[in-house]
N, C-alpha and C positions, 0 to 999 in steps of 0.2 A: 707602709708609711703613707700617710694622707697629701694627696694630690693638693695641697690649697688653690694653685693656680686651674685646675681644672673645676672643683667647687665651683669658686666664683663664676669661672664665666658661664654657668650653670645657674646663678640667680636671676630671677625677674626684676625687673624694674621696681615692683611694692616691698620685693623682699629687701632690696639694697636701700629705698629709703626707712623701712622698720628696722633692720640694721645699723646703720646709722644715728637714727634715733635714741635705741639700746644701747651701743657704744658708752653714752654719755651719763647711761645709769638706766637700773631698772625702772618698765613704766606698767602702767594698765595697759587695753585697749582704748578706753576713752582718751588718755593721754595720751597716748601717740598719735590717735586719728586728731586729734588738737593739736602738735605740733608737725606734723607731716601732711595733714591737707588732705589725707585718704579717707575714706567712708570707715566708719567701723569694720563693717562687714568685710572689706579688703584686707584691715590691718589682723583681723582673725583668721581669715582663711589664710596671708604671707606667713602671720605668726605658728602656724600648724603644718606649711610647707617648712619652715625654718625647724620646727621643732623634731622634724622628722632627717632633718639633716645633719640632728647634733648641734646645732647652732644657736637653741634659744632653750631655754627650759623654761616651764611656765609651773608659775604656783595657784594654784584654785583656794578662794577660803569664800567660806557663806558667812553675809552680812543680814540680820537680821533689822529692818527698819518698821515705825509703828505711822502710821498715818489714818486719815478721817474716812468716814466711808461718806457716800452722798447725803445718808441724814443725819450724822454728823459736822458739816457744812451747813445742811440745814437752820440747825438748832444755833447755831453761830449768828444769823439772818433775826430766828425767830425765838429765839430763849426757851432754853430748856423746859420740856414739860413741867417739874417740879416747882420753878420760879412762878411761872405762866398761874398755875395752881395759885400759889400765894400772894400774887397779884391781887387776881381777883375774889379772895377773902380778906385783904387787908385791914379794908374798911369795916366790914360785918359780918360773921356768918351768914351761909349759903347752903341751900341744896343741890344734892349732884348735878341734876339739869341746867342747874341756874350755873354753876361752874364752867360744866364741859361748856355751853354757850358762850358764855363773857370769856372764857380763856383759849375759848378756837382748839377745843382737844378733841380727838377722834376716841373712841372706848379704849384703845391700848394704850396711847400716852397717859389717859386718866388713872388706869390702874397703876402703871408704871409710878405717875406722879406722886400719887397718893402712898403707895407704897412706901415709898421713899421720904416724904414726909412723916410719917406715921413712924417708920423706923428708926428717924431722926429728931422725934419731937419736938418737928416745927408744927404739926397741925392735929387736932384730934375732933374727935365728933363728940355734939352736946347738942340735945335735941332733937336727933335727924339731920341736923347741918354739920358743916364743919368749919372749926374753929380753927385763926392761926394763932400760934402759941407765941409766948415772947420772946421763945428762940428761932420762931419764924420769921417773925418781923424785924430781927435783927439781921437773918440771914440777905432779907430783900435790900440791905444796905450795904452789902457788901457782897463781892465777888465770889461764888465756890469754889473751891479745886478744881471739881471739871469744869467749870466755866475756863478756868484758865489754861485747861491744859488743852483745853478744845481750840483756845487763842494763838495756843502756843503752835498745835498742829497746822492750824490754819494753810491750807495749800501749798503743803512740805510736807515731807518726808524726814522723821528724826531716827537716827540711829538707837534701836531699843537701850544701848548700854552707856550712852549718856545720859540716859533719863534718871532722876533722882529716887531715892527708894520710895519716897511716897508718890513720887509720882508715877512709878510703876506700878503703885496699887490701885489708884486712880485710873490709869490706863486699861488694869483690868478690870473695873467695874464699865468701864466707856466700853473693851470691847465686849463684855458680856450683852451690852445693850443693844452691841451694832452698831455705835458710833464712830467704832475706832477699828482698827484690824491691824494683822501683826503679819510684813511680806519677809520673804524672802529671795537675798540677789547674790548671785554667784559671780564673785569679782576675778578676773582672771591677769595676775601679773608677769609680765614677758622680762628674762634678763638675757643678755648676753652672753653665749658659754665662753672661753678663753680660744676654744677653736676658731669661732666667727672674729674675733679681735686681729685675729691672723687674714683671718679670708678679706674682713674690711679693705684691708690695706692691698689687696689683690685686686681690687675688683675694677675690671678695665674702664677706662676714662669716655672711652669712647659711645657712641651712644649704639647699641646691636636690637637688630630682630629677631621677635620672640613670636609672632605670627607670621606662619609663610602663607602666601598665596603664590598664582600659578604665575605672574607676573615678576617678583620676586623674586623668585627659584629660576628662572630664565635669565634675567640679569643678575647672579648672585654673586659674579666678578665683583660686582658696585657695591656691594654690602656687607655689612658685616653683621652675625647671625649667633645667637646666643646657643650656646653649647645644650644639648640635649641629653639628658640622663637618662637615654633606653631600658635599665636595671629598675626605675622608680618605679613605688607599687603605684600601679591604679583599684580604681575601683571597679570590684564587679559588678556586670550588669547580668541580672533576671531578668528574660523576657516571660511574659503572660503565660500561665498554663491554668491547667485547670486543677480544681482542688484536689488534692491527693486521696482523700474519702470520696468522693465525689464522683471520681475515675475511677475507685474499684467498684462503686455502687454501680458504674455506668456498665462496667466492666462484668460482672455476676447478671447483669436484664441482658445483655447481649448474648453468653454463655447460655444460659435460660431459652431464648428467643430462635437460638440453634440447633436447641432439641429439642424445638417441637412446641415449647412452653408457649400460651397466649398469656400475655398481661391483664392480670385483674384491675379493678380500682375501685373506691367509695369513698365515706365519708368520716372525715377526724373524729367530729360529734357524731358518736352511735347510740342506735337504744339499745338497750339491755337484749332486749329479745336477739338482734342478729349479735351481740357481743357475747353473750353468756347463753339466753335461754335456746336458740337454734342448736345449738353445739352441746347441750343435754349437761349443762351445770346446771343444778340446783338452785334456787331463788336462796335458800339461806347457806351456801358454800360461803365460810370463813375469804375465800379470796373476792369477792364482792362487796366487802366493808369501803370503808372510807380509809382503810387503811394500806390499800389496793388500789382505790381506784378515783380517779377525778371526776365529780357530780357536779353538773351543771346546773348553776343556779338560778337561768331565766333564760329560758324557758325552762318547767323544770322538766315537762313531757314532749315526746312526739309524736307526730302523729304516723301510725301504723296502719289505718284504714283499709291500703289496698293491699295488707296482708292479714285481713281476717280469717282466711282461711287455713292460712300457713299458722296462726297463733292457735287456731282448735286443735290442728294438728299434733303440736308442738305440747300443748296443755294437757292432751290426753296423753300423749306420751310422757311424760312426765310424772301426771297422776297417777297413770296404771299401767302403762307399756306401749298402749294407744295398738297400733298393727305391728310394732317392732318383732314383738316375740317372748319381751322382759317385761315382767311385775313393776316397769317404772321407779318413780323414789317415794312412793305414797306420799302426799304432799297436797295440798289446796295450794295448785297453781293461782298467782293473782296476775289475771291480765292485765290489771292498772300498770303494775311494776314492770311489765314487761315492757314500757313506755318510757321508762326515764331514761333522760338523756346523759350519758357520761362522755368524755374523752377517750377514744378508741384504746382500752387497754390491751388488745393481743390482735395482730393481723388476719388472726384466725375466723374472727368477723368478716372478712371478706369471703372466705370461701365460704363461710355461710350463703352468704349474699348470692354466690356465682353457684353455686348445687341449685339452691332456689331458683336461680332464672331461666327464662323459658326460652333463654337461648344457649343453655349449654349444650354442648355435644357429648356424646357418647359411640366411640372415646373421644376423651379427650385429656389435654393435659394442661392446665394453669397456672400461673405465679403471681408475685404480688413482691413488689418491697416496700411497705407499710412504715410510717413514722407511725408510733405506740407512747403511750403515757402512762405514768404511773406513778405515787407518790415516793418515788426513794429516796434515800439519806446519800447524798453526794459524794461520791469517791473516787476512788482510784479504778473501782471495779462498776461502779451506779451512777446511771443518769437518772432524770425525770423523765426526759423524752428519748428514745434511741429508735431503731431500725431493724425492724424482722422481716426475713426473707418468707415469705410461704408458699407452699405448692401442693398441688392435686395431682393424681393419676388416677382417671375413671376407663373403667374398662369390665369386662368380662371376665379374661384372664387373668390380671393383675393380680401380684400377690405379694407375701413378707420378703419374699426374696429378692424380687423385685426392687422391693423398698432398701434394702441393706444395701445392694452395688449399689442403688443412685444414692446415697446416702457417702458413701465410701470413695466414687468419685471425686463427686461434691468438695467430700473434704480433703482430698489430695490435690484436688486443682485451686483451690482458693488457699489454702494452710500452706501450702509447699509441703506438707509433715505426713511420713507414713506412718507414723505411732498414732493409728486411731483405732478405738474400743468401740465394743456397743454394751448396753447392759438395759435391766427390763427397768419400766418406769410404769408411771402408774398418770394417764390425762383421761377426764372426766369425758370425753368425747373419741376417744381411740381406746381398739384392744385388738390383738394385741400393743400396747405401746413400747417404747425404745426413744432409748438416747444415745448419742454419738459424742465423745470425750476426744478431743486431741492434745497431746502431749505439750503444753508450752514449757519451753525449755528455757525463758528467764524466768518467770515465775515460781521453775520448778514445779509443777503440777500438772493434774489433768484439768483440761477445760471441759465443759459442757458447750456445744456449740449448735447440738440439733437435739429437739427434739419429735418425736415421729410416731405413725401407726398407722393402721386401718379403722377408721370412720365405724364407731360405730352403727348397726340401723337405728339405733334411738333417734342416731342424728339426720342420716340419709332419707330413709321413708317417709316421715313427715314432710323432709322437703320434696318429696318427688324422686328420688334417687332408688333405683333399687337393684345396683348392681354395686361391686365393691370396689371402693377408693381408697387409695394410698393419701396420705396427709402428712406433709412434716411443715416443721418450720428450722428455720436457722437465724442463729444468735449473729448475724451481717456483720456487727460492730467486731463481735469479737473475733469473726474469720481475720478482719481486716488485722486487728491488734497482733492475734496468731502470727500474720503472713508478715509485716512489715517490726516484728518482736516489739512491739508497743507494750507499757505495762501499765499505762494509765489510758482511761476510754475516755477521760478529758482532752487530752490530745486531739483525738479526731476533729475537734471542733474549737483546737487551739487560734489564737491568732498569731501567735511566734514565728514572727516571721524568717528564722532561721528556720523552724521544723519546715515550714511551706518553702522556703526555696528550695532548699535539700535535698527533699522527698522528691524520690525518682518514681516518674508514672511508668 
């Protein structure tokens, strides 16, 4: 059975005079903060206390209104382009010049005007000028429609469904123009449930505290203190963390960093050469289109200079095997091309970069998590831009097997999932190569999440490497997707701010 007397002494001060108010019949917000002397703002937040106590129900309806926009107001000042127009042909034909001048038009109003004249035959051209017609000159003696419905708007707001049928046509040629424009307002009406009609009548005379301070609460003999409902929901508070993608990214360079890995890094905009030609892809490889890959428009070369060496390198290997060992892909390498600048399409350009440098070690061992680009069609599985993990092992001894546990770790500590496959693949810069598949279990499927091998010399010797390197890379996004059963890679970089508070780091 409902406590009424305990309710009441449960109410605030706004809620007892919103209360009250309602009593006497259903209102708006605006109407009771007009009869109650409270802010809006007050009488909404009382009305949504109350409403949460059974005490008020509230009805929402959208009120469509049509109103002027500022060059609508405008033209109310300064008369409509149209008029302005047959003003200044009244007397004689005109040429455009001589118009736009005497009637104060900028090029848009003149088209506009003219337009409109012309579809109305008030005005036509005879000569080169323009003529106003006899239904033009009658029109300058009397008011248009929109003239009038512009009057009518005049610094008001009219409820779209008062408006008369033609003058909702009217409206729609106004707001075609941008004269006019069409809002919407969500009116919120509060009534009285038959509970509160009960509580009213309860609600103590006397006047109680609903703020305690420490003063207060010392002398509380003296006072009287409004009833506290301990059960009432509150609101959750999130404090600051950090992004959920963000933290496993942070989370994979740290794992990386503890065995042994050094961080690589370079540049978003690469040239072909360390993006594709270093790594012994072919200049006419199908994945080098525009349908692949982002082409920078300006600049549309870089400059490679202080890798001249590394490009003869690179070119003879290509053309003929150069010192690798291999017949090459016969081909007339174009040094030009090996200069254009794209949007880094695979991380893998960095380990180019870093075999190249004259500071790598041997051994040694690398990483990189690379933002990449590419031109994909947006989905549930495609980004444009996403996140590859890549890694090196240069050594002496290093080998396939090598590469399978680190590969097999990898994906048991970032997936949580022990259903992981390998199977042979086929990358223009590794042999033997491999991929790593882990089992997604909403998906229902195998994922691809790494792919891997040992470097070929096509690619190492040209850059100075001549001992054998282990290479993979890993699909980051999708470990993450794998590990927290994501099935859309939009997510990651949702702004939903339920998934972000949620998501546990």
């Amino acid at each position: 059975m409902t406590d009424v007397k305990k309710i009441a002494e449960t109410l605030q001060d706004a809620e007892i005079v919103v209360l009250k108010v309602l009593t006497k019949g259903s209102a708006t917000i605006e109407d009771i903060a007009n009869k109650s002397m409270l802010q809006e703002s007050a009488v909404s937040r009382a009305g949504l206390w109350l409403q949460n106590k059974d005490l008020v129900t509230v009805e929402e309806k959208t009120y469509r209104y049509v109103s002027l926009t500022e060059l609508g107001q405008k033209y109310i000042k300064q008369k409509l382009p149209e008029k302005r127009l047959l003003e200044a042909i009244k007397n004689s034909p005109k040429y455009i010049d001589e118009i736009v001048k005497d009637a104060r038009l900028d090029k848009q109003e003149f088209t506009v005007a003219l337009g409109y004249c012309k579809a109305n035959n008030f005005a036509e051209f005879e000569n080169g000028k323009i003529t106003i017609t006899e239904y033009g000159a009658k029109l300058l003696s009397q008011e248009t429609p929109e003239e009038s419905l512009l009057k009518k708007l005049s610094n008001i707001e009219v409820e779209e469904r008062s408006l008369k049928a033609n003058e909702k046509t009217i409206f729609e040629n106004l707001n075609k123009r941008t004269l006019a424009k069409l809002t919407e307002k969500k009116i919120r009406t509060f009534a009285a449930t038959e509970l509160a009609k009960r509580i009213i009548s309860a609600v103590p005379s006397e006047s109680r505290i609903g703020q305690l301070t420490p003063e207060k609460i010392r002398d509380w003999e003296k006072h009287s203190f409004r009833r506290y409902d301990v059960e009432a929901p509150t609101p959750k508070i999130y404090g600051g963390k950090k992004q959920v993608y963000r933290a496993f990214l942070d989370e994979v360079k740290k794992e990386l960093v503890s065995l042994g890995f050094q961080e690589m890094s370079g540049p978003l905009v690469e040239a072909e050469f360390w993006n594709n030609d270093a790594l012994y892809m072919p200049q006419d490889h199908p994945a080098r289109g525009i349908h692949d890959v982002f082409f920078v428009k300006e600049p549309k070369y870089g400059n490679l200079d202080d890798s001249e060496q590394l490009i003869k390198n690179v070119k003879s290997t290509h053309e003929t095997g150069g010192k690798s060992g291999s017949t090459g892909w016969r081909y007339d390498y174009n040094e030009k091309a090996s200069g254009r600048l794209i949007l880094r399409s695979q991380g893998t350009a960095l380990s180019a970069r870093t075999i190249a440098s004259k500071d790598v070690k041997n051994p040694g061992a690398y990483f990189a998590i690379s933002r990449v680009f590419r031109p994909e069609k947006i989905d549930a599985t495609h980004l444009a831009e996403f996140d590859q993990c890549e890694g090196l092992i240069i050594g002496e001894n290093v080998n396939f097997q090598n590469l399978l546990g680190l590969l097999e770790q990898f994906a048991k500590k970032f997936t949580n999932s022990d259903k992981i496959k390998f199977k042979p693949s086929y990358f223009p810069f590794t042999e033997p190569s491999v991929e790593a598949h882990v089992w997604h279990p909403k998906l229902n499927k195998w994922v691809e999440i790494f792919g891997a091998g040992i470097l070929r010399p096509e690619v190492t010797k040209p850059l100075g490497i001549d001992v054998p390197v282990l290479a993979w890379g890993i699909g980051v996004s999708r470990l993450f997707m794998i590990k927290e059963d994501i099935s859309d890679i939009r997510q990651l970089f949702s702004q939903d701010l339920d998934f972000l508070r949620k998501a546990k780091l």
